[in-house]
C-alpha positions as CSV (number, residue, x, y, z in Angstrom):
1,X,16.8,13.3,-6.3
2,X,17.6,13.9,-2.6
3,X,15.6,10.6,-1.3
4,X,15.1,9.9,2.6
5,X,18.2,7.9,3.4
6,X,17.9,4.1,3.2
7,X,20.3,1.8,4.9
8,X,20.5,-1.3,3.0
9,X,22.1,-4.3,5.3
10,X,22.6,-7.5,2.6
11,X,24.8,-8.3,0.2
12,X,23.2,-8.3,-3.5
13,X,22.5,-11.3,-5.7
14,X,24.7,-12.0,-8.6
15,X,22.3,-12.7,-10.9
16,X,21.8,-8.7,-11.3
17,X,24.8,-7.6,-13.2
18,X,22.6,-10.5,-15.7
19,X,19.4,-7.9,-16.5
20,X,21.3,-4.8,-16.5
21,X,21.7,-3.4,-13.2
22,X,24.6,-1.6,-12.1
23,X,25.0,-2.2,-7.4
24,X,27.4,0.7,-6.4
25,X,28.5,-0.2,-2.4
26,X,26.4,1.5,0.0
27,X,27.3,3.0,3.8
28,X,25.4,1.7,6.3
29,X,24.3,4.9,8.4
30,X,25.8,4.4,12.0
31,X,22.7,6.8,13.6
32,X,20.1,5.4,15.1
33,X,18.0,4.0,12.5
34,X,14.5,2.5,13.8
35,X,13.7,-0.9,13.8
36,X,12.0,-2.1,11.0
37,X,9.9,-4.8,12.7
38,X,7.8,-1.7,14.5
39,X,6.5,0.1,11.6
40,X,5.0,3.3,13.0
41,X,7.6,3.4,15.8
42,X,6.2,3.6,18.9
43,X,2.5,3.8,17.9
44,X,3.0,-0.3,16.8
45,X,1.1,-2.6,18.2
46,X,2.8,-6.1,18.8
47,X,0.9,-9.0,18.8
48,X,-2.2,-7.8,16.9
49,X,-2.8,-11.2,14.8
50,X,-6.0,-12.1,12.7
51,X,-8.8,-10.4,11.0
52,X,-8.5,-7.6,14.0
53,X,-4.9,-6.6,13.3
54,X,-5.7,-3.2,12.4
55,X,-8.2,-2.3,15.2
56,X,-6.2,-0.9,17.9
57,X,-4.7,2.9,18.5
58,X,-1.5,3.6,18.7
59,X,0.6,1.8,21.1
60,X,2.1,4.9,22.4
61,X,-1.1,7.1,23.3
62,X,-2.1,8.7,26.6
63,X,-4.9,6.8,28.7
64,X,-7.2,10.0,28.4
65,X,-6.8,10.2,24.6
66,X,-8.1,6.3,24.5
67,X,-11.8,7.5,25.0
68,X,-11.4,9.8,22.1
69,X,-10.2,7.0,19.8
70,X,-13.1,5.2,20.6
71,X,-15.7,7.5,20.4
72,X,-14.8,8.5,17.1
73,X,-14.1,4.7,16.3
74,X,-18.1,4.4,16.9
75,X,-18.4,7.5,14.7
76,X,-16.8,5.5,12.0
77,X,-19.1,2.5,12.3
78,X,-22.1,4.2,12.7
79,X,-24.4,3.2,10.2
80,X,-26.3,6.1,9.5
81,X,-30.2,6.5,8.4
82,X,-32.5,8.5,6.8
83,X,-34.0,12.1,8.3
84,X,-35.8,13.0,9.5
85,X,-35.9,10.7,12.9
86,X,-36.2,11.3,16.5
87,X,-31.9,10.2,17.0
88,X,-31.0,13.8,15.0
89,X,-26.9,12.5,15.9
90,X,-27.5,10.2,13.4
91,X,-29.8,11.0,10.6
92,X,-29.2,12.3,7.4
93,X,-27.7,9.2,5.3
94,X,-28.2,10.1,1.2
95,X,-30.1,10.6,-0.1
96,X,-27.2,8.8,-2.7
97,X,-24.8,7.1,-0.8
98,X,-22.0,4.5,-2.0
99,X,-22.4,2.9,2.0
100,X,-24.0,3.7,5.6
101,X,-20.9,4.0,7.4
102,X,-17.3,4.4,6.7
103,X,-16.6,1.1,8.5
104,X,-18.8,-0.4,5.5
105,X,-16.3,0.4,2.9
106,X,-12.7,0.2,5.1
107,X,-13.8,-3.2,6.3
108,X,-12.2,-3.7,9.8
109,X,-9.8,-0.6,8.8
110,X,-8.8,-2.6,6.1
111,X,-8.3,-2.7,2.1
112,X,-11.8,-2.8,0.0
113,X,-12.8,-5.8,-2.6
114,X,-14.4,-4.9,-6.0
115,X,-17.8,-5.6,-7.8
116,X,-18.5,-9.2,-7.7
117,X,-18.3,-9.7,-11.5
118,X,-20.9,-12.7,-10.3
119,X,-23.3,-10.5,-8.3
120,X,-24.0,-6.7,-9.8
121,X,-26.8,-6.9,-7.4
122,X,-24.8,-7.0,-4.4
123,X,-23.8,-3.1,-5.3
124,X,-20.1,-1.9,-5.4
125,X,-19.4,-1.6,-1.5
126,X,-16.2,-0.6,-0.4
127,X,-15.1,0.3,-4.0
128,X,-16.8,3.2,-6.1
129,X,-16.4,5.2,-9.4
130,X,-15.1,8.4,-9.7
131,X,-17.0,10.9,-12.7
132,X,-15.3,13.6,-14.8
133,X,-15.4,15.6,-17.5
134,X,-13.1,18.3,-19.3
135,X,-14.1,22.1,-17.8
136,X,-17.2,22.7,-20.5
137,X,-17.4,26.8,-19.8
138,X,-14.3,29.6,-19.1
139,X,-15.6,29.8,-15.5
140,X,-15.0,26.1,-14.8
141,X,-11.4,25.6,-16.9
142,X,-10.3,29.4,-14.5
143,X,-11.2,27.5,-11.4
144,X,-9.5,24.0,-12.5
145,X,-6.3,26.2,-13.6
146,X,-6.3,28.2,-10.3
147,X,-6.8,24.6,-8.9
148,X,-9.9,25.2,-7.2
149,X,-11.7,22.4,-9.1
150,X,-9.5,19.2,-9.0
151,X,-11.9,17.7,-11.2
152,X,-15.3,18.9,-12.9
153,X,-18.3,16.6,-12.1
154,X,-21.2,15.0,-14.3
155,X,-23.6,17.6,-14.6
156,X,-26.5,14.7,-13.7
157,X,-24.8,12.5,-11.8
158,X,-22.2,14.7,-10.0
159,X,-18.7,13.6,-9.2
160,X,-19.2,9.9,-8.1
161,X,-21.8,7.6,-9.2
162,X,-23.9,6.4,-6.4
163,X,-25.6,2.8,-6.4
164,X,-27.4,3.0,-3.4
165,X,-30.4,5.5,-2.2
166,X,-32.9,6.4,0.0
167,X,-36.2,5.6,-0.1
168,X,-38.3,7.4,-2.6
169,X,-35.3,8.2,-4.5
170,X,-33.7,6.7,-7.3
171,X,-30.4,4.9,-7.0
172,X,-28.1,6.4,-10.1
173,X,-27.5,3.1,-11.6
174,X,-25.7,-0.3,-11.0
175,X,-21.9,-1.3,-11.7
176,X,-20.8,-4.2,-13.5
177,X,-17.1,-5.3,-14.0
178,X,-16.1,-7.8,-16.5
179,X,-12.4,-8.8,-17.3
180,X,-10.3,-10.2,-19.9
181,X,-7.0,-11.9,-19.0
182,X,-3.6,-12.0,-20.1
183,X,-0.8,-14.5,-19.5
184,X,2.6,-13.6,-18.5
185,X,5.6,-15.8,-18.5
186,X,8.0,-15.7,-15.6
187,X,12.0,-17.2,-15.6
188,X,11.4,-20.4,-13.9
189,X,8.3,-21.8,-16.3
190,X,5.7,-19.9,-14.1
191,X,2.6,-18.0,-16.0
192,X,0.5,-15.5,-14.0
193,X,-2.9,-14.7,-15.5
194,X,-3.3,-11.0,-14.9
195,X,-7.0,-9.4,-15.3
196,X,-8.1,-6.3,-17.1
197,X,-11.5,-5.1,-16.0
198,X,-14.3,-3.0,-17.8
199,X,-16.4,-1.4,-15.9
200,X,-20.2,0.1,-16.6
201,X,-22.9,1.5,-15.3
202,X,-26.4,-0.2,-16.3
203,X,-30.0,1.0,-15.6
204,X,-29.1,4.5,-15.7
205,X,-31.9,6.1,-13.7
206,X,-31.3,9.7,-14.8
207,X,-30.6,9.6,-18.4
208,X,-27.5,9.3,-19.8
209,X,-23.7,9.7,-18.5
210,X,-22.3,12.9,-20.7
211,X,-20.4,12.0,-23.5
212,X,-16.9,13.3,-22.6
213,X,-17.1,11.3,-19.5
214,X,-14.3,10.0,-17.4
215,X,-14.7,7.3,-15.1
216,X,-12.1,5.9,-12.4
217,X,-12.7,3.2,-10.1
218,X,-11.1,3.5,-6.7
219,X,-10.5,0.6,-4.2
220,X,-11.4,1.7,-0.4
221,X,-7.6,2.0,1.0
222,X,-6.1,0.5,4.6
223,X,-7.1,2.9,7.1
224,X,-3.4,2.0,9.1
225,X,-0.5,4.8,9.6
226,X,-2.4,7.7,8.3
227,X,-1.3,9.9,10.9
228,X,2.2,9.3,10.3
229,X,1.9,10.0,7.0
230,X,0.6,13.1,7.6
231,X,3.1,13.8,10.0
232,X,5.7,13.8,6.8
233,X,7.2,17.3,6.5
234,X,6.4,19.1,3.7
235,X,9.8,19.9,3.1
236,X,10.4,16.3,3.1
237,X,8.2,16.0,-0.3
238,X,9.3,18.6,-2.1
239,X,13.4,17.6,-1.2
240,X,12.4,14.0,-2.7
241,X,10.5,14.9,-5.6
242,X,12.3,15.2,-9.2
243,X,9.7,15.9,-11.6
244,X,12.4,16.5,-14.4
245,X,14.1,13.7,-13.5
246,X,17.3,15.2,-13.1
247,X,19.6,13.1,-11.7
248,X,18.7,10.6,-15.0
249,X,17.6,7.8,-12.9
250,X,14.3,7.0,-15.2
251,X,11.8,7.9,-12.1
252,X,10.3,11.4,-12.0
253,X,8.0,11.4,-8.6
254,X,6.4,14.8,-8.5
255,X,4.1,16.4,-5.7
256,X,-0.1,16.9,-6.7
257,X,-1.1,20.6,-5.8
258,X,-4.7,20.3,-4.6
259,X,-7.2,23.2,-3.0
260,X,-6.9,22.9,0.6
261,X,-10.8,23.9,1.7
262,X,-10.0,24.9,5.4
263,X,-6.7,26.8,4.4
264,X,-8.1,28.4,0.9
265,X,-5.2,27.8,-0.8
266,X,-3.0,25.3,-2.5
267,X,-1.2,22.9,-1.0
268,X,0.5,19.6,-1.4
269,X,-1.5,16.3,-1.7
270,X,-0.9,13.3,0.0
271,X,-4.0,11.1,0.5
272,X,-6.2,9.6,-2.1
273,X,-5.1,7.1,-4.9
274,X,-4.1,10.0,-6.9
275,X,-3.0,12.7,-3.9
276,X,-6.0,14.6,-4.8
277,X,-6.5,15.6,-0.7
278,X,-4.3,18.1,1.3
279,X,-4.8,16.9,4.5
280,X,-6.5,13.8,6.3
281,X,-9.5,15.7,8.0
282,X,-10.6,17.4,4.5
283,X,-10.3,13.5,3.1
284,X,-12.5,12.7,5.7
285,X,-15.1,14.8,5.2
286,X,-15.2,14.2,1.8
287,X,-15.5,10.8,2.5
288,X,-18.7,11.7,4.2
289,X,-20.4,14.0,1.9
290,X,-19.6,11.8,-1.4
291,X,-19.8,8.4,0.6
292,X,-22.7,8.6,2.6
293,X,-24.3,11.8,1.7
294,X,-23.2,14.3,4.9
295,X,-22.9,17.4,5.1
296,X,-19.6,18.7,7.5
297,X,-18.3,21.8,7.8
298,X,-16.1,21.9,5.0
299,X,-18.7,20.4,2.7
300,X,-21.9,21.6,4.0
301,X,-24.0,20.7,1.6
302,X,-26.9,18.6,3.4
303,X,-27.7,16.8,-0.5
304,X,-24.5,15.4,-0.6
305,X,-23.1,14.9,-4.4
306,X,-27.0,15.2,-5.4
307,X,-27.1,17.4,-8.5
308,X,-29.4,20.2,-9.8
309,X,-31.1,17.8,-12.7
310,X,-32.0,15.0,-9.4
311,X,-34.7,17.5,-8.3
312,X,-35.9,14.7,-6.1
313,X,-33.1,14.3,-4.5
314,X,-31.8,17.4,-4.3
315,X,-35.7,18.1,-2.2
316,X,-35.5,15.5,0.1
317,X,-35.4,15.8,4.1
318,X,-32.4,16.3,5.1
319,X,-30.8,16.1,8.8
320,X,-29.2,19.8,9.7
321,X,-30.1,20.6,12.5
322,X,-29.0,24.1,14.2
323,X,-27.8,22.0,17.6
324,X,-25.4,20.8,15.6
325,X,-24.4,24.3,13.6
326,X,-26.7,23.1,11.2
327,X,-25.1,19.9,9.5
328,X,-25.5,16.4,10.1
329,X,-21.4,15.8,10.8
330,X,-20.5,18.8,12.5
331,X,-17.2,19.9,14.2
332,X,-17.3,17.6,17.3
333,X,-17.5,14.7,15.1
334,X,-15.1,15.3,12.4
335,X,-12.2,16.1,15.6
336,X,-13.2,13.0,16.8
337,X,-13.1,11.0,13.6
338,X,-10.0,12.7,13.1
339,X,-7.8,11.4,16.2
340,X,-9.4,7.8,15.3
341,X,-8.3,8.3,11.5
342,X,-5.1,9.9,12.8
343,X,-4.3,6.6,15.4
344,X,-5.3,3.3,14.2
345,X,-1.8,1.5,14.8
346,X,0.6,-0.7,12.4
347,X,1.0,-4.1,13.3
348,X,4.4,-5.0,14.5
349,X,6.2,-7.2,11.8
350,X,6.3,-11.1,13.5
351,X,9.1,-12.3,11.0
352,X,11.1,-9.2,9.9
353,X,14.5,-11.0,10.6
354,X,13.4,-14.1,9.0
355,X,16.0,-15.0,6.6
356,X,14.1,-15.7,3.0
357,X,12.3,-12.1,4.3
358,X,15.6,-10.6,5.0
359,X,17.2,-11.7,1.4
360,X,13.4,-10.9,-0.2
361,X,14.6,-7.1,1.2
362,X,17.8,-6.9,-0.2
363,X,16.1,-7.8,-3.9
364,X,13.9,-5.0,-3.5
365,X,16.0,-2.3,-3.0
366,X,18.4,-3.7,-5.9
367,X,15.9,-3.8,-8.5
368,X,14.9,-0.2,-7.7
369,X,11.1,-0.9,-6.5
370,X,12.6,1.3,-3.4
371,X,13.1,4.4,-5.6
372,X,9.5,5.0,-5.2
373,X,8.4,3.2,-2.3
374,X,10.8,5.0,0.1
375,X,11.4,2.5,2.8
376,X,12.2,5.2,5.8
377,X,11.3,8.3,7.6
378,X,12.4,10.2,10.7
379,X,9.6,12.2,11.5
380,X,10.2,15.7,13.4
381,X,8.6,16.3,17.1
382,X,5.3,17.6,16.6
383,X,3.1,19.0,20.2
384,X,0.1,18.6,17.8
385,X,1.0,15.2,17.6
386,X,2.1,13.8,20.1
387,X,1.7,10.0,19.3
388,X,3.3,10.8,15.9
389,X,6.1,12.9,17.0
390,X,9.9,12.1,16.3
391,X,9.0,8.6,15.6
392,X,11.0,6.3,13.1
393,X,8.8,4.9,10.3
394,X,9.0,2.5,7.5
395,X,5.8,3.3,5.0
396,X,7.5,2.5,1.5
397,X,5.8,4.7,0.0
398,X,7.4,8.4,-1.4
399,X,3.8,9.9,-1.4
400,X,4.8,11.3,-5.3
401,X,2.8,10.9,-8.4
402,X,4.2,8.6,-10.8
403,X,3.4,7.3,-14.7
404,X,2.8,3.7,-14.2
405,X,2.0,3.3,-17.7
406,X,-1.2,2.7,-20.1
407,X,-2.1,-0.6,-18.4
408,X,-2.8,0.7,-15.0
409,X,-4.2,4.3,-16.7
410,X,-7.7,5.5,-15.8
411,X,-7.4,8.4,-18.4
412,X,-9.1,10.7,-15.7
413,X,-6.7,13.8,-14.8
414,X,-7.0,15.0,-10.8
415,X,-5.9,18.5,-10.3
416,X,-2.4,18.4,-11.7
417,X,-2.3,14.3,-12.0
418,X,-2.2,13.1,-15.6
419,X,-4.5,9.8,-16.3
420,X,-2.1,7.7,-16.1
421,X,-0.1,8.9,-12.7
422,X,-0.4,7.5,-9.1
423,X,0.5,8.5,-5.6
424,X,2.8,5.8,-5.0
425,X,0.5,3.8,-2.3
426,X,2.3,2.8,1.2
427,X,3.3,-0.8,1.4
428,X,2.7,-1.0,5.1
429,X,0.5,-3.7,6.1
430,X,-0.2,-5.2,2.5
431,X,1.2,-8.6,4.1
432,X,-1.8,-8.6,6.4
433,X,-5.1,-7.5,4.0
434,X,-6.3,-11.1,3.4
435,X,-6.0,-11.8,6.7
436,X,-7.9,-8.8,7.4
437,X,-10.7,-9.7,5.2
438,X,-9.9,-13.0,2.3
439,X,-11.8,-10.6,-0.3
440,X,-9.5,-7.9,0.0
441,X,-7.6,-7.2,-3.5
442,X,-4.7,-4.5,-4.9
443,X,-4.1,-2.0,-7.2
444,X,-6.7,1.5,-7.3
445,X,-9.4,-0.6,-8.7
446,X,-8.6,-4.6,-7.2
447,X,-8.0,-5.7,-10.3
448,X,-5.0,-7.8,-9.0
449,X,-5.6,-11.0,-6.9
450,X,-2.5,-11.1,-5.5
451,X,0.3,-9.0,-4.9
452,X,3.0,-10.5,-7.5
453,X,-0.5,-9.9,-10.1
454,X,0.0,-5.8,-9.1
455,X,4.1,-6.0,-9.3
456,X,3.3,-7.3,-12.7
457,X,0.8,-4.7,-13.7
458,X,3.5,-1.8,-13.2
459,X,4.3,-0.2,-16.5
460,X,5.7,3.3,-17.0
461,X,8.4,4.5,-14.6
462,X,8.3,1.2,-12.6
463,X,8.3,-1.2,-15.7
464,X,12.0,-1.9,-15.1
465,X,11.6,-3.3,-11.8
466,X,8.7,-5.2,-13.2
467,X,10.7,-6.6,-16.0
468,X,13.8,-7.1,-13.4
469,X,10.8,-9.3,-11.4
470,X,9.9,-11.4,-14.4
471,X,13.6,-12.3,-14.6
472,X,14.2,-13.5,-11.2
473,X,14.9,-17.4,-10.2
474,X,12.0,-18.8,-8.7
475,X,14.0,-18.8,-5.4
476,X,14.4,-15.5,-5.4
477,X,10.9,-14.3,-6.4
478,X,9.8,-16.0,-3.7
479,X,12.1,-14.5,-1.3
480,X,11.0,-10.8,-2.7
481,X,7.4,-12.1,-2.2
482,X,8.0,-12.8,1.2
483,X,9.5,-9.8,2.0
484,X,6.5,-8.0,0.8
485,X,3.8,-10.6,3.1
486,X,6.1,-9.9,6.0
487,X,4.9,-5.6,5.7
């Protein structure tokens, strides 16, 4: 697999050659190489500390592009209402919506937290659950194989079950999460007690779910970088993926093929937990129509996710309106929301050349947790984006679909992602998310509390890494652990 070079500084424990892994000498590349303290390059933003560290554009943007970022910042916190009402900019919420605002889910640009297993009442904000179910008539298993459908919805409740409504209409239920736990021994004497949730959906208002369903629950992501990763070539992708796994190395990242709306055609998918969106501004305005019930102009469906069996919802007032051509997002607003989406700035890394960090980075690469989580990219100069353009980034992330095993499966295909494969998810930032908000959790559905919980919930391609984790000496878990809190 031709992978984005890595330069590897640090000499490599000797406790490897002990679990089975071979360390071949690697060149350190003499070209300019970035500094991995500023990850995003010159769009970092040093000294962004606390709960506010993800707040601020990118360092590197124009004074007359900084009233853009914050209009369509206030576009992302708007908490929208109900239509009709006299502020038309802002009506339309619903009538089923998971939140009011997008702010309400990415809390402070941040990750999301789960269903309080304590508190169903308090609703599943900034988390929701994804519906499915296997194409039920030729026309919908042509348009899933043409890749048109990425998934077919619940023919009541649509393709995401909705816990919050209007008034005079019917929430579609509530979520509950329980877990059962499982104790894993580490070298060392340390057990980590790792949680397995169920989750259902009680006081079904429209009858029941239908009986082939599928049901994923998906954690609100960190809102940070997202520009840069879009600002990956596409060439980039398809160099690094190896979906034989040819060159026998045991991982076999390969690209999701997704329909892009605005291009009508297929393209490659990079954002969502599963890669199931081509492009940031169609994630956004998905995000608005499932989320908060909006229609925008690639999903102009004023209902929002509304189905044909929730007559009531599917007749209630809605907030087009022709001055804005006729939707309740339209283009001003999604361009707007765009450039924010596009330029909310990495946090420089404080302690990237601390020494326990520094080692922590040197265990990581040998273990082969960088195989997927791709430490590096040189980005190519873009006019279109000029904050993003030529920089030097360090994501870790490959942006491939990977089998991570049973454990972590949802058993709900997306497009061409099997049920138990995942976009590998950026590590940028994942030092910072309970500083960001102390509820903040990991993994697609915040199952893990911590992040050496999600290390040891990889199975499938990663679970030798995992096991190589397990096997460390305290010291040197700790080191890897630190490295990873220094992102």
């Amino acid at each position: 697999m031709n992978r984005p070079a890595r330069t590897p500084l640090f000499s490599f424990p000797f406790w490897l050659a002990s679990i089975g892994l071979a360390i071949a000498p690697i060149a350190v590349n003499a070209q300019t190489i970035g500094d991995p303290a500023m990850p995003g390059g010159e769009t970092s933003w040093t000294g962004a500390k606390g709960r506010n560290a993800f707040v601020h554009q990118s360092a590197n943007m124009s004074f007359e592009k900084r009233l853009d970022f914050k209009l369509g910042e206030a576009l992302f916190q708007r908490l929208w209402v109900t239509a009709p009402t006299r502020t038309k900019a802002a009506d339309g919420l619903g009538p089923l919506f998971n939140s009011r605002a997008c702010s309400g889910c990415h809390i402070r640009n941040g990750r999301g937290h789960p269903v309080d297993e304590n508190d169903s009442e308090a609703g599943a904000t900034s988390m929701l659950l994804r519906l499915s179910i296997p194409p039920q008539t030729a026309e919908q298993l042509r348009d899933h194989l043409d890749g048109k459908l990425a998934t077919i919805p619940d023919p009541v409740y649509g393709g995401q079950f909705q816990d919050f409504s209007i008034p005079g209409i019917q929430a579609e239920g509530r979520v509950k999460v329980t877990y059962t736990t499982t104790n894993v021994p580490l070298a060392g004497g340390e057990t980590v007690t790792l949680r397995n949730p169920k989750y259902e959906m009680t006081d079904l208002a429209y009858g029941p779910l239908h009986p082939d369903i599928m049901v994923s629950p998906r954690l609100a992501p960190p809102m940070i970088g997202l520009g840069l990763l879009e600002a990956i070539p596409d060439s980039t992708l398809i160099a690094t993926s190896d979906p034989q796994d040819k060159d026998g190395d045991g991982i076999s990242g390969r690209l999701n093929q997704v329909w892009d709306i605005a291009n009508s055609k297929m393209a490659i998918g990079r954002f969502g937990w599963k890669a199931g969106m081509p492009t940031l501004d169609q994630q956004n305005q998905n995000a608005f129509q499932f989320d908060i019930g909006l229609s925008t102009p690639l999903y102009p469906n004023a209902s929002g996710d509304c189905t044909a069996a929730q007559t009531d919802c599917i007749n209630a007032p809605d907030g087009n309106d022709e001055e804005f051509d006729g939707l309740e997002v339209h283009s001003v607003m999604t361009d707007l929301v765009l450039h924010y989406a596009r330029n909310i700035a990495l946090p420089a890394r404080a302690n990237a050349n601390n020494a326990d960090v520094v080692a922590g980075e040197a265990i990581f690469e040998a273990i082969g947790c960088a195989s997927c989580h791709t430490p590096r990219y040189e980005l190519p100069e873009r006019a279109d984006m000029p904050e993003q353009s030529g920089q030097v980034i360090w994501p870790y992330t490959d942006l491939l679909l990977h089998d991570m095993g049973d454990g972590l499966a949802d058993h709900r295909p997306e497009a061409q992602a099997s049920g138990s494969e995942w976009r590998t998810p950026p590590l940028w930032g994942i030092g910072r998310a309970q500083e960001i908000d102390p509820r903040a959790r990991f993994l697609h559905d915040g199952r893990a509390r911590t992040i050496l919980e999600a290390i040891l919930w990889h199975g499938g391609e990663a679970a030798r890494a995992r096991e190589a984790v397990t096997k460390l000496p305290p010291s040197e878990r700790s080191q890897l652990l630190a490295f990873l809190k220094s992102l």
